[in-house]
Each structure stands twice: as structure tokens, then as C-alpha cells.
C-alpha positions in Angstrom: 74.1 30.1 -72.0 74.0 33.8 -71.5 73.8 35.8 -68.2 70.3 36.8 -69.4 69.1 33.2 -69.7 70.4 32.4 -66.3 68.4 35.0 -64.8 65.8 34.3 -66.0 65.7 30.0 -65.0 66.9 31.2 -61.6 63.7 33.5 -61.2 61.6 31.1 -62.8 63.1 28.0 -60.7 62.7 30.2 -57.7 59.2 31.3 -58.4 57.8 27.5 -58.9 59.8 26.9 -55.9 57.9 29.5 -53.8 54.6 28.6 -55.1 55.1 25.0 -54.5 55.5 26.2 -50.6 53.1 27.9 -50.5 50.9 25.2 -51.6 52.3 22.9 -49.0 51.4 25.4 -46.0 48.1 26.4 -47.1 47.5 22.2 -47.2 49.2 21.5 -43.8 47.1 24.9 -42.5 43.4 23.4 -44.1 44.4 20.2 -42.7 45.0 21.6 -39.2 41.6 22.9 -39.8 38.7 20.8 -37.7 36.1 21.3 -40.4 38.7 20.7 -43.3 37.0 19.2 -46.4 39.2 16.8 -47.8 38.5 17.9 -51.4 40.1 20.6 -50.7 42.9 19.2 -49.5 42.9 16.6 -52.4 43.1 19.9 -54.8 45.9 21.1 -52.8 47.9 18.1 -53.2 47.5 17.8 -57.4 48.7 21.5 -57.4 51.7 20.7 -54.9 52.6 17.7 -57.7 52.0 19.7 -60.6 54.2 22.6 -58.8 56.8 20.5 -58.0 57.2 19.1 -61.3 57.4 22.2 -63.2 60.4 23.5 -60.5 62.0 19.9 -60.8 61.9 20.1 -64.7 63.6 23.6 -65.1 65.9 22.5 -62.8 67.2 19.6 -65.2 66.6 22.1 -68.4 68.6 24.9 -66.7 71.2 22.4 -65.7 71.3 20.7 -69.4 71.3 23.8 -71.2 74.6 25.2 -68.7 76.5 22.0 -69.9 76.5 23.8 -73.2 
């Protein structure tokens, strides 16, 4: 795999990464909330899944593709 490639999962990996955090703090923060609405909070959690699956799957492609 080139050098360019590897940039390129690292900054994506790291990006989904990020935004999967941030996800999971604005969650714990709305739940801290008194007057949270839990539909929010249901929202937040599909995002955090989806999030976390897209970092979790460019993990294994970046590693798959580096066996090469």
C-alpha cells in the first residue's frame, strides 16, 4: 500500500474516531441534562453505533489492505 493510502486511512480512521467522541460526550452531556428528552438521546446512540462502525470497519480494511 502506498504512503499516500496510508495517510489517507489514518486521517479517515482518526476522523470517525473523533466524531464517534464526540457523539459520546454530547450524549453523556444531554443525559446529565434534568430536562433531557430521551429521543434525543436515543438519536445520539444510533449515531455513536453507526460512527463506531464506520471507524471499526476502516480499521480492518486499512489493516487487510497493509498485509498486501
Amino acid at each position: 500500500m502506498s504512503e499516500g493510502m496510508n495517510v489517507a486511512f489514518v486521517v479517515m480512521i482518526g476522523i470517525a474516531a473523533f466524531a464517534t467522541l464526540a457523539v459520546v460526550v454530547i450524549g453523556m452531556v444531554n443525559m446529565s441534562r434534568k430536562d433531557h428528552d430521551p429521543r434525543t438521546s436515543n438519536k445520539l446512540m444510533r449515531w455513536r453505533i453507526i460512527l463506531q462502525a464506520c471507524a471499526i470497519l476502516l480499521i480492518i480494511a486499512f489493516v487487510l489492505l497493509a498485509k498486501r
